[in-house]
Steps between C-alpha positions, in 0.01 A plus 500: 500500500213516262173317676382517145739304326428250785136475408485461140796209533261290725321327223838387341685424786186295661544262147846474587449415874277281358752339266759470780258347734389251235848398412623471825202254578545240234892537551505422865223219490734323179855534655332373871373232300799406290741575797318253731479198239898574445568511846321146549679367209837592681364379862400114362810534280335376184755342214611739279180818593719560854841589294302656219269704798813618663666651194169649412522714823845596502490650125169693592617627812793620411397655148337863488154478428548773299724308242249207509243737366698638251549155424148422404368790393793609235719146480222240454340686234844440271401144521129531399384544845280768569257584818340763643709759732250419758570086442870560492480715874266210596765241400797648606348661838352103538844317411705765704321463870432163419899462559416730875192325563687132436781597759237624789323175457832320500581660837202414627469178436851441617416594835255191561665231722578248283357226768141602464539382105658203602232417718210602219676210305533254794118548515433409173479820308589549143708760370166706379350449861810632637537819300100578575493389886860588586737749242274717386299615840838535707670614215281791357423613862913554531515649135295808622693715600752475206184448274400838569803678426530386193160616409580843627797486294302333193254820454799750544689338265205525180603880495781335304236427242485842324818374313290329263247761491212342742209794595603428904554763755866584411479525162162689468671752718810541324298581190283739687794697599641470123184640355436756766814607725331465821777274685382580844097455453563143362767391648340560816178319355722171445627504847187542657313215229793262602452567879174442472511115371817475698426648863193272518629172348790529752285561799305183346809281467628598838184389662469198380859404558458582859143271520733230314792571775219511813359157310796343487759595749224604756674835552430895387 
């Protein structure tokens, strides 16, 4: 093990970890985003969106992200289609755990007695008043837990990036050990890098899934 190799493959892998973390951000915030307007579209059954929102998740979920990037990065372009590598990880990462994130707000909003939004309407409320006062507070509160698993999953999953050649942790390592031979030393430093978004957005995730549980179910 060669504490000097370590050391002068800081700066580079801190641009990577940088790169990952960056990624990872804009990917989770887009998929939670596009997941939870799909998942409404399926729980109001809108004409036409519910079908079309329902086939959207099945295809994503059950194709490899890994073939979706390919897609974009070396299909699209055939067509005239070009974008970044960091655009098409972006897109892809987005579309993919949009098709996750869609499912655990499904499930969650499932799980809301279907009285209490017969009774919002009895009152008087319209659909939008519903979804605000009703669907979404019950139903993102019972999303949590599944929520947060798929954002663990989510940032594991961009290692998958370095197919298409995107400076993240995975790939800057691989070409560290290409140039250089020093398996162990950076190997090791992508392990530890990983751990260290990973350990604490877990520990973050779990806690406020068990202040959502305590809030909601009264229990620990």
């Amino acid at each position: 093990m060669s504490w000097a190799a370590i050391l002068s493959a800081l700066p580079i892998l801190e641009k990577a970890f940088v790169v990952t973390l960056r990624l990872s951000a804009i990917s989770v915030t887009l998929a939670a985003v596009l997941g939870l307007v799909l998942a409404l579209v399926r729980e109001y059954r809108v004409p036409v969106l519910a079908q079309a929102s329902s086939v959207f998740e099945e295809l994503f979920r059950n194709t490899p992200l890994l073939i979706q990037l390919f897609f974009l990065y070396y299909g699209l372009p055939s067509v005239g289609v070009r974008w970044s590598a960091e655009a098409c990880a972006v897109i892809g990462m987005s579309v993919f755990g949009s098709a996750y994130m869609s499912g655990a707000f499904t499930g969650g909003f499932s799980g809301i007695p279907r009285v209490q939004k017969e009774s919002a309407r009895a009152l008087g409320l319209s659909p939008l008043q519903i979804i605000r006062h009703v669907t979404l507070p019950q139903g993102l509160t019972r999303s949590v837990p599944a929520v947060a698993a798929n954002v663990i999953f989510m940032v594991k999953e961009t290692s998958v990036f370095t197919v298409i050649a995107v400076p993240e942790l995975t790939n800057t390592a691989r070409d560290l050990i290409g140039m250089y031979y020093r398996s162990d030393e950076y190997l090791l430093m992508l392990v530890v890098a990983y751990a260290i978004i990973l350990v604490p957005l877990s520990v973050l995730l779990t806690l406020l899934e068990r202040r959502v549980r305590r809030g909601t179910f009264g229990d620990d």
